[in-house]
N, C-alpha and C positions, 0 to 999 in steps of 0.2 A: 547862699550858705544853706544848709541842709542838716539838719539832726536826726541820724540815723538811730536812738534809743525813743522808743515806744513811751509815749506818755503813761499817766495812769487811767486817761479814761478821754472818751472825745467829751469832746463839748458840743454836745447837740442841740439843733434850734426847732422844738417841734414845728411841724406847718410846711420849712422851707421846702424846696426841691434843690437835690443832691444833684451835681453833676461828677460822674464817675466817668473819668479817662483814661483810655488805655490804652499806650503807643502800641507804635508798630515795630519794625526790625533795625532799625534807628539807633537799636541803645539810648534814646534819650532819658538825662536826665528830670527827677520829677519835676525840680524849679524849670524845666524846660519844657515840658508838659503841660504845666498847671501858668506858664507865663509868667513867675511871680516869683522873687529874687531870694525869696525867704520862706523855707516851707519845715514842716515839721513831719515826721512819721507820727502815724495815729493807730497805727494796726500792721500784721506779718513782722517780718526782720529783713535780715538785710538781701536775703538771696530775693526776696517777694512782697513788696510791703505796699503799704496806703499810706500818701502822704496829702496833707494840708498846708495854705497858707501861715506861716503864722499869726493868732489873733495879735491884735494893735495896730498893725500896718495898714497903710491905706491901699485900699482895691486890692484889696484880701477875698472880694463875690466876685461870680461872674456876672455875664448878661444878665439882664433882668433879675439881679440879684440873687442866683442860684450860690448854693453855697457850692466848693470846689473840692473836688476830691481826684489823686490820682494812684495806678496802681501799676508798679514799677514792677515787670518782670524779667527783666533781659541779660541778670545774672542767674535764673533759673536754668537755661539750655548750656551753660558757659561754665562759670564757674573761676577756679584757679586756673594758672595757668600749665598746669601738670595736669588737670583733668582738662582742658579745653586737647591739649594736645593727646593725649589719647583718643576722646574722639575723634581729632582729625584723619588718624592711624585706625578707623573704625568705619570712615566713610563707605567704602564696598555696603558692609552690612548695614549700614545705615539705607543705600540704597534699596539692598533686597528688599529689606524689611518696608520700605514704601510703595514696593511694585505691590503688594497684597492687598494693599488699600485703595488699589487705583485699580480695580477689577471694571470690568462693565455692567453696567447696570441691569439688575435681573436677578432674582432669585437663583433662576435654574442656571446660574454660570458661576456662583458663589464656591461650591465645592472643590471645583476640578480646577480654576486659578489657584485658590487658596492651596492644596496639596501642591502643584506646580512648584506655585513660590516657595513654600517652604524646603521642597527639596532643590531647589535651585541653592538657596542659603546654606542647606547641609550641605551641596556640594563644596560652596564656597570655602564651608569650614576647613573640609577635606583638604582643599587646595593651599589653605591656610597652615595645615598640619604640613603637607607632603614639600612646602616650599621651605618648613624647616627644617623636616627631613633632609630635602636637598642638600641641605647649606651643612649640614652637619654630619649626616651617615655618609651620603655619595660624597661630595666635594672634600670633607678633609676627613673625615673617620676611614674610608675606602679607598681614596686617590692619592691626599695628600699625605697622610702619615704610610701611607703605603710605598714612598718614590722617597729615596734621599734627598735628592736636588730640591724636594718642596718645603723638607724638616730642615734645611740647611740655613740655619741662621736664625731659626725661628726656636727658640727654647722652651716658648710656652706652649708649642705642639710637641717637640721631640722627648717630652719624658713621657709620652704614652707612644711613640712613634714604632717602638721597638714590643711592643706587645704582641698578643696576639688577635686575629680579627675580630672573633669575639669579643672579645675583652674593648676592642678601642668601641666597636659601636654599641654594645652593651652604656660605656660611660657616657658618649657623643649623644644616646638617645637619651638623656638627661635636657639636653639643650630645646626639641621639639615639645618636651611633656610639658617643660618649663615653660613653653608658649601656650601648649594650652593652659595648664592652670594661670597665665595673664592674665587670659580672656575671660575665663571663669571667674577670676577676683574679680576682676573687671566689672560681669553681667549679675555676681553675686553684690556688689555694692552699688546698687542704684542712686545713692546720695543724701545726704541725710533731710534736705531740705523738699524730700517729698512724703519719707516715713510716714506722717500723722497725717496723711491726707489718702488714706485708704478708705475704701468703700464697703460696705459689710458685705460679707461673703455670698455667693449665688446669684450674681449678675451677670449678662450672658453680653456677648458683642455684640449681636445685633446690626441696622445696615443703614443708619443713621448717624448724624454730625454727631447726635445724641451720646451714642457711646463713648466719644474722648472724656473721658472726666468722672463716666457715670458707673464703669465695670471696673473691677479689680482688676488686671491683669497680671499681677505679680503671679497667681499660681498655675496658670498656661505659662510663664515663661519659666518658670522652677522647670516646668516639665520638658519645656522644648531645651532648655539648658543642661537638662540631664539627658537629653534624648544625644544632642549636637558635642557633648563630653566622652559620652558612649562612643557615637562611632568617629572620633576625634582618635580614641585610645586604640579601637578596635582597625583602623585604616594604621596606626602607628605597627601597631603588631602584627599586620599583615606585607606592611614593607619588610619587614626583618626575617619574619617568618620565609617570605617568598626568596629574597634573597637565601637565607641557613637551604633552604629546600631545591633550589637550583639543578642541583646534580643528584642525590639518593636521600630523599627526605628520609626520619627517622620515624615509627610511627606516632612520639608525643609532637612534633611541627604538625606531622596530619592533624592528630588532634586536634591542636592547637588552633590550626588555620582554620579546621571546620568551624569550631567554635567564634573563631572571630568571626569566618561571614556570616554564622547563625546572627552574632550581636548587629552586626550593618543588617541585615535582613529585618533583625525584628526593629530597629530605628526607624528604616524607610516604612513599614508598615506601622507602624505609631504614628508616621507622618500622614498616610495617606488616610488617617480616621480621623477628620479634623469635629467629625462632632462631640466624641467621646474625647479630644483633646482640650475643646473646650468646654462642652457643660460641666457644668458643677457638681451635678447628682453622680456622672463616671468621676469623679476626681480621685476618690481612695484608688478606684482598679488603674489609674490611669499611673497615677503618683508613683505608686507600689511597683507598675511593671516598669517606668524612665527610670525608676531608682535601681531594682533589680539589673536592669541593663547597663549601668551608669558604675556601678559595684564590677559586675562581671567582668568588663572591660577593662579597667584599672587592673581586676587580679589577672586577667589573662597577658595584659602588656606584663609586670611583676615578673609571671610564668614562664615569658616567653624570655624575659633577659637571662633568666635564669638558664633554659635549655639554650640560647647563643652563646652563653660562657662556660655552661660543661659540656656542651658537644663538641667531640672532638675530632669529625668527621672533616677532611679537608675543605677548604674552601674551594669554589673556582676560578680559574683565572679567566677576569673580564675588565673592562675598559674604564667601568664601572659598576654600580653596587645591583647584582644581578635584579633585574625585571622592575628595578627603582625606574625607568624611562619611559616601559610598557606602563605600568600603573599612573604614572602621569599622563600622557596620552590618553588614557581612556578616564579620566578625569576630564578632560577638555572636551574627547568626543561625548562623555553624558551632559557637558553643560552646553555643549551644540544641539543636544535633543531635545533636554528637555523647553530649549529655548524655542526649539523650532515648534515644540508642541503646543505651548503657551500660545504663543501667536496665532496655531489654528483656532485653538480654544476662542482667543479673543476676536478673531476675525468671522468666527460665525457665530458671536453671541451678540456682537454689537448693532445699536441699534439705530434705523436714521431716519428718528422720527422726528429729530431736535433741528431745526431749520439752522439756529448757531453753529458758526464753524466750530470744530471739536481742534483742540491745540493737537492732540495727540490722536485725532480718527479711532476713542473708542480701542486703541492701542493703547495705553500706558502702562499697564501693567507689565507685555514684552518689549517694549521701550527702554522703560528705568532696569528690568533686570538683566537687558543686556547689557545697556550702559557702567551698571555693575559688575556685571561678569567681566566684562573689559578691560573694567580697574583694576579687579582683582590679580586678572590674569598677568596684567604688565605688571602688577606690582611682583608678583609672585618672581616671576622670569626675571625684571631685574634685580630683588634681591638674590637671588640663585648667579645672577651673570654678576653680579657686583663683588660678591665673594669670588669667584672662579675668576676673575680680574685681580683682585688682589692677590690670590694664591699662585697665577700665572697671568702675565702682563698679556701673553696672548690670546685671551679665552675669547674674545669678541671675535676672532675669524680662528679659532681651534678648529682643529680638522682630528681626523680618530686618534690620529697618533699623536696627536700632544696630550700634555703634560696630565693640565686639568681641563678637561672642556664638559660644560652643562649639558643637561638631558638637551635631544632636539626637541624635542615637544617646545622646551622653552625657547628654544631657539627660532621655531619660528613662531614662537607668541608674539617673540620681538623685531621680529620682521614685520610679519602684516599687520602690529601696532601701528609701527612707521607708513604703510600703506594707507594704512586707516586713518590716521592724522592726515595722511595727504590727500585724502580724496575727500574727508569731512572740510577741508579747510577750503577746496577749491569747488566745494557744493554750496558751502555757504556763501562763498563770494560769489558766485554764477548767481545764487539766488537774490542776495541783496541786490547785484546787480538789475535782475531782471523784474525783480520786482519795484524798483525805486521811482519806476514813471508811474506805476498805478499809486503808489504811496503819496508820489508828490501832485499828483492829481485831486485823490479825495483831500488831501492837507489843503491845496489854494481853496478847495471849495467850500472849505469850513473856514479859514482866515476870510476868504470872502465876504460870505454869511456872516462872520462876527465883526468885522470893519468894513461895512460896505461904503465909509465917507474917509478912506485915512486920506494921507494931505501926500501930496510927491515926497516930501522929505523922508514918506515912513516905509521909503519903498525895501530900505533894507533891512529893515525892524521887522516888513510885513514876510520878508524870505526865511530869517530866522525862524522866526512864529513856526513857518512853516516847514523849514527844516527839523525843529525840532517837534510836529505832529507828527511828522512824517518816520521818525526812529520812533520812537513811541506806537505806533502802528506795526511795528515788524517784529514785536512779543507773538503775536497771530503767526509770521513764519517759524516761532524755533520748532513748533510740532514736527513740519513736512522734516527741516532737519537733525531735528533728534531719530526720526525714523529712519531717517537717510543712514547717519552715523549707527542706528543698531544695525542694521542691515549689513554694512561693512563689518560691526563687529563681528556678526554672527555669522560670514563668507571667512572671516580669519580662525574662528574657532575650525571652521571645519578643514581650515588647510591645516590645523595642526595634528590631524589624523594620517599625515604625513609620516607624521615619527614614530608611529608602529610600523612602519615600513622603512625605515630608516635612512630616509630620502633625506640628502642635505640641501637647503634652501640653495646654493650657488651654481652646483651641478643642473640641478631641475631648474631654475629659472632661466640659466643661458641654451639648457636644451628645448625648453619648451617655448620660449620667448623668442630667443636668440640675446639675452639680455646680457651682459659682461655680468662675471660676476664678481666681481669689482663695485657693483651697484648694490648688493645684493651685503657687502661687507660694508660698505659703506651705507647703507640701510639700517642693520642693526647696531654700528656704534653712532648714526645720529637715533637710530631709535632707545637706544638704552640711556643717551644722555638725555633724551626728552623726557622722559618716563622720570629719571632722577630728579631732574628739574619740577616736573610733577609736585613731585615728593618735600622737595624745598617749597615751591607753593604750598601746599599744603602746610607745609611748619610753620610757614611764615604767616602766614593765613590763619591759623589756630591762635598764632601769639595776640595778632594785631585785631582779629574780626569783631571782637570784646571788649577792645581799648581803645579802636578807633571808631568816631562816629561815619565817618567819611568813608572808610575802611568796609565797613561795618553795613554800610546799608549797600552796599554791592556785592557783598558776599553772604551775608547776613540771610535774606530771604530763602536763598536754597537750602541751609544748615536748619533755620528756626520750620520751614516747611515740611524736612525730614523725620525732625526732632518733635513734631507737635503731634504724631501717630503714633499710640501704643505699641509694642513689641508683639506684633503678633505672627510674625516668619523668622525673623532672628535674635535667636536669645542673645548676642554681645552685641546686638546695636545698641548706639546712645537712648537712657532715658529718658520718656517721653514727659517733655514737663508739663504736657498739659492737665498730665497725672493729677498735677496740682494746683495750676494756675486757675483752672475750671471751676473743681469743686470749691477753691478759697473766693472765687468772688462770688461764686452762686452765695454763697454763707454770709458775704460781706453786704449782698445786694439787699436778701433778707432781714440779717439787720439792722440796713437803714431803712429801709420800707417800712417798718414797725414804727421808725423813727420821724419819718417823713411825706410830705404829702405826694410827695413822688421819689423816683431815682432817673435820673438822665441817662442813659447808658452812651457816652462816644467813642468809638474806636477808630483808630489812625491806622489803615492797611494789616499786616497779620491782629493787631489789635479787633478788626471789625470781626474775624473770624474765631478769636478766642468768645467773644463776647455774642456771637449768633448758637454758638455750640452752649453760652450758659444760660441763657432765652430759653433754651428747648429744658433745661433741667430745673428752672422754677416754679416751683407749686404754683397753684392757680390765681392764690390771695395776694400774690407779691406781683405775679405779671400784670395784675391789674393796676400795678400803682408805678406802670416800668415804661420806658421812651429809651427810642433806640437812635442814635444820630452817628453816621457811617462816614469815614471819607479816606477817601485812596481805597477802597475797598479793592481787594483781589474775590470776594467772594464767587461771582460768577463770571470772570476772567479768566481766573486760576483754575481754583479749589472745586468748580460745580463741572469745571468741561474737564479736568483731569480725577476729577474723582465722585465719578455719577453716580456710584451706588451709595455712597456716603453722604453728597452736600450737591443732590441734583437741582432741579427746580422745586418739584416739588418739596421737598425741604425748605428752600427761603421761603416759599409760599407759608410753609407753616409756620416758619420764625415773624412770622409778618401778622399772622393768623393770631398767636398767641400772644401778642401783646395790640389786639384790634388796629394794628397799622398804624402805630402808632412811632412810624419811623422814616428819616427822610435819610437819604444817600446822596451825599457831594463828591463830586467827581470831575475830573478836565480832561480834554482832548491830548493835554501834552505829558499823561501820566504814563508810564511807561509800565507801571505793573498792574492799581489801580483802575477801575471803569465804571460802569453803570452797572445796576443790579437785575433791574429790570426791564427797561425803556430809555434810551439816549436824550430824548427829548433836545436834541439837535435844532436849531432855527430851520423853521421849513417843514420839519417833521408831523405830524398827524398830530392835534391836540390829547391825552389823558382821557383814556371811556370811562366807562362804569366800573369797572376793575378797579381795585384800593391798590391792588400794586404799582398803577400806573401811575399813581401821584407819589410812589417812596425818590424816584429820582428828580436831582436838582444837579444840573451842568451848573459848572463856572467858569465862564468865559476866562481865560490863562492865556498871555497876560489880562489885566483889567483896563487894560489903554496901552497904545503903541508911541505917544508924545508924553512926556514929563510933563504933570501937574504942577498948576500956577506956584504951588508953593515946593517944588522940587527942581532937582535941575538934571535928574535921569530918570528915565521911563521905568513904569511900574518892572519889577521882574518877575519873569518866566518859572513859578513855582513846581510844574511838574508833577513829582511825588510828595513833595517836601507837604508837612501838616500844615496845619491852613488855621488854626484855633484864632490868630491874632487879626484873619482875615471880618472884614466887620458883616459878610454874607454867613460866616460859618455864627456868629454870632444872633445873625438873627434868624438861622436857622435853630438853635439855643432857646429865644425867645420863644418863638413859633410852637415846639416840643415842651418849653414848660407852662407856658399859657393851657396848652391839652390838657396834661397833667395833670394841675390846677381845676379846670372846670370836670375832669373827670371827679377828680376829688372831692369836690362843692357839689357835682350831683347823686354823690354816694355811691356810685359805680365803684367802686375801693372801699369802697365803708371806712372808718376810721382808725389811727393808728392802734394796732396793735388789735384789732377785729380780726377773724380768724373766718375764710370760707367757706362755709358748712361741710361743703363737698371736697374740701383738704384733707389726707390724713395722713400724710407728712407732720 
């Protein structure tokens, strides 16, 4: 049981050492955490809180008698289940907004990724705008209230059916605006459970783990929010506009349009000044021109409705909503460049000095933003085809002369989606395959080394073992094929430069193939119900990720990985909650350290990594009186080979630095996210030199025996990622860290509680 209402005060025991635990993507409960059936909150609320034992009960300490504390974050990235689901529908931008973080390491390559990504994101927005567009100006403001047979039976389209053009898309541009301002409530309500966890003003980003927790980022993202609102409006009024202006613009549409690409002109240069975007001393000139721009735009969409509905100059007759197909199209082709240019960028900035395989080859930043661009794209195409399907049952193989048929731009977004799903799916299986004899090679030779006496009985206990090393080992291949999969994505963007030329995917593929095009229609309706299906995953995915622990830790780590970096390329991606999770325990550590003769710091996988990034932000008088115990760690797994400029080596080095290595790391062969930090320390391997990092790791053997103990009648199990707290090695790993602690304490090195650093001025 669990009492979620905040005592009045802890009950502290000067002298003890505090163990402080913080899961990982698990969702677990604190009584699951802390092992102990009965626990109390003692600090936070519900989204974020510190829970205890309760006193009375017996084995209420831990190990060596530490007292026990845990800190429960895994309704902070989640939420309700209306806000979980929105982010789901926010994924794209969640991605951009990670490709920034994931630059290569190196000052001099900081700028020109950062610009990259962020206009990659604006494009996104664009595509975001122009796919409601679609759905609402082209598809039924233009085609379908324009055709009887579409108004026939539908009454909630036919009483604007009989207007005039103006007037239906004038009203129908209601439905687009109404998408962006979503997004805007959306990226304007960050959640209330991080409000009071703001940082005083004039804190810079900086190229450090350091920065999650330690800069404000709220007033960079006001500004890229007003910048990506701008030309959200400004792309809105230039569909409308282009179309009114088709045949003998008038000169307030000139106007008009000039002004709008003035407003996109001066966004992208807003974007490409990312110093003046971020420092703090430009923030009035900065604020002043997103907000000027953000204003302009609104009155010029306003402007322009107004000039579509008292112009009275004929429309043209087209098939669709004049240059609505051209303007998508060269949305795909800028998100083909600027992808292709990123990847220059990062292929000669990157560095191969790191003998470790890199997941992502020093590529992740054009990686995740294709990946995202991908998403976006098929998402975009099949909300456009899914409407154009319900408004005519044939819109999946339309040809010009029907009814309703979408832009092609989108149409072959959703073809070479389907390609692209085909040939990632048969790269990944090529690869598993061919990689599974070197997998299951190094796997015998470490089951080997850890049972070199098992008995014949355990010959199929000893295959398992080894099968299951051997998946665990093949986290190292997803880089080769996330590259593989951008690669196709970004050969699909560039076929959809097709549809400025108005090339139909069935004609061009059986001419230039020889291909039926039969393949080519049955391509895009399996690809549009893939893509759909997507989209159900995802919902379903949003409901359960947060409710299920099972659920939850397989989908869990790429949403809390996304969500744990500030918004620094997409103002409507999800809230980074590390916004809060960081600065509240750095505050919580401090004040038990006042209180105690140490603090334990343990972290269970993304836990180890909340907790390395609050190492780097405590004053000097507290890290002295601080132990760090790690396990399932992803830190240099993950987080150091996908994100070098942030959480390289150097960095653990310092997290190891600043609390005098005073930190061990538990890890097994059969974890599949988790590893080592520094050194494997593998049987067989080199002993531990002079180097203090070489002693932070400790393997454990997984399983702990392959035959069921005398007092059991099945074999130890194969733990994996799963926490290890109840394990009796994690515990005297416990011991070990508060013994430190303790004699650090007794030799004054900490000075006494509530002593103060000379050289603090915190």
């Amino acid at each position: 049981m669990s009492d979620v209402s905040p005592p009045s005060g802890d009950q502290e025991v000067p002298g003890d050492v505090v163990e402080l635990r913080v899961h990982g993507v698990s969702g677990a409960g604190a009584a699951q955490v802390l092992d102990h059936p009965n626990v109390q909150q003692v600090a936070g609320d519900r989204s974020g809180g510190f829970y205890r034992p309760r006193p009375g009960y017996p084995d209420s300490t831990g190990p060596d008698g530490v007292t026990l504390e845990a800190y429960r974050w895994s309704d902070l990235p989640s939420g309700t289940a209306a806000r979980t689901l929105s982010l789901v529908f926010l994924l794209p931008f969640m991605l951009s907004n990670v490709a920034i973080w994931m630059r290569p390491a190196g000052r001099e390559s900081g700028s020109g990724v950062k610009v990259l990504c962020r206009l990659l994101a604006l494009n996104l927005t664009l595509l975001y705008v122009l796919s409601a567009a679609g759905v609402a100006l082209d598809l039924i403001a233009w085609k379908c209230m324009g055709s009887p047979r579409c108004l026939a039976g539908r009454s909630w389209l036919s009483w604007l059916g009989g207007r005039p053009v103006g007037l239906r898309l004038a009203v129908l541009t209601l439905a687009p605006a109404g998408a962006v301002g979503l997004v805007w409530l959306l990226g304007v309500r960050p959640g209330r459970p991080y409000e009071a966890f703001r940082v005083p003003a004039g804190g810079q980003e900086g190229d450090r783990l350091s920065a999650v927790g330690q800069w404000d980022a709220m007033p960079m993202v006001a500004r890229l929010r007003a910048i990506h609102v701008a030309a959200a409006f400004a792309a809105l009024s230039l569909t409308l506009l282009a179309a009114r202006g088709a045949t003998s613009p008038s000169l307030a549409i000139i106007a008009l349009t000039v002004a709008a690409v003035a407003v996109l002109v001066t966004c992208v240069a807003l974007l490409c000044a990312p110093a003046l975007l971020e420092r703090a001393s430009a923030a009035r000139t900065m604020d002043r021109a997103s907000a000027t721009a953000r204003v302009t735009a609104c009155a010029l969409t306003v402007a322009t409705l107004g000039v579509i509905v008292l112009d009275g100059t004929r429309w043209p007759q087209s098939d669709g909503l004049p240059s609505y197909a051209r303007i998508v199209a060269w949305a795909f082709v800028t998100q083909m460049a600027l992808l292709f240019a990123l990847a220059m960028l990062a292929l000669r900035r990157r560095r191969g000095r790191d003998p470790r395989p890199a997941l992502l080859r020093g590529l992740g930043a054009p990686v995740i933003a294709a990946v995202a661009v991908g998403l976006a794209s098929a998402l975009s195409a099949e909300l456009v085809y899914r409407t154009a399907y319900f408004l005519n049952r044939r819109a999946i193989t339309a040809r010009p002369g029907d009814l309703v048929a979408p832009p092609l731009a989108f149409k072959w977004a959703i073809f070479t989606f389907f390609l692209t799903a085909i040939a990632a799916v048969l790269v990944g299986g090529g690869m598993t395959l061919l990689s599974r004899r070197s997998r299951r090679r190094a796997a015998r030779a470490i089951v080997a080394r850890d049972f070199p006496d098992a008995p014949p009985e355990a010959a199929s206990r000893l295959d398992r073992v080894a099968r299951t090393i051997a998946r665990a080992r093949f986290t190292e291949r997803f880089g080769s094929l996330a590259i593989a999969y951008a690669c196709l994505a970004t050969v699909g963007l560039a076929a959809s430069m097709l549809g400025l030329f108005g090339l139909q995917p069935s004609p061009l593929v059986e001419q230039l193939l020889g291909v039926p095009g039969g393949f080519v229609t049955f391509g895009l309706t399996v690809g549009s119900y893939f893509i759909a299906g997507i989209v159900v995953a995802l919902v379903v995915g949003g409901l359960f990720a947060y409710r299920t622990a099972e659920f939850r830790r397989y989908v869990g780590v790429v949403w809390d990985l996304g969500t744990f970096w500030p918004r620094a390329a997409h103002p409507f991606a999800p809230p980074c909650y590390a916004e809060r999770a960081v600065p509240e325990l750095a505050k919580r550590i401090c004040y038990l350290s006042e209180r105690h003769a140490g603090v334990l710091l343990t972290g269970h996988s993304h836990g180890s990594v909340l907790l390395a990034a609050t190492v780097l932000q405590l004053p000097p008088r507290v890290r002295q009186r601080v132990a760090l115990l790690t396990y399932g760690s992803p830190l240099d797994r993950l987080y150091a080979r996908l994100f070098p400029a942030y959480l390289g080596r150097d960095v653990l080095h310092e997290v190891g630095a600043r609390i005098d290595w005073r930190w061990l790391n538990l890890w097994r062969d059969t974890d599949q996210i988790g590893g080592w930090v520094f050194a494997p320390h593998r049987p067989g391997d080199p002993s531990p030199g002079p180097d203090p990092s070489t002693g932070v790791d400790r393997r454990l053997r997984d399983p702990q025996d392959l035959m069921p103990p005398p007092s059991d009648s099945v074999p130890p199990p194969i733990k994996g990622h799963w926490p290890c707290e109840s394990d009796e090695r994690f515990a005297a790993a416990v011991r070990e860290l508060a013994d430190r602690l303790r004699a650090a304490a007794r030799a004054g090195g900490a000075g006494g509680p509530g002593e103060r650093d000379p050289g603090d001025r915190r």
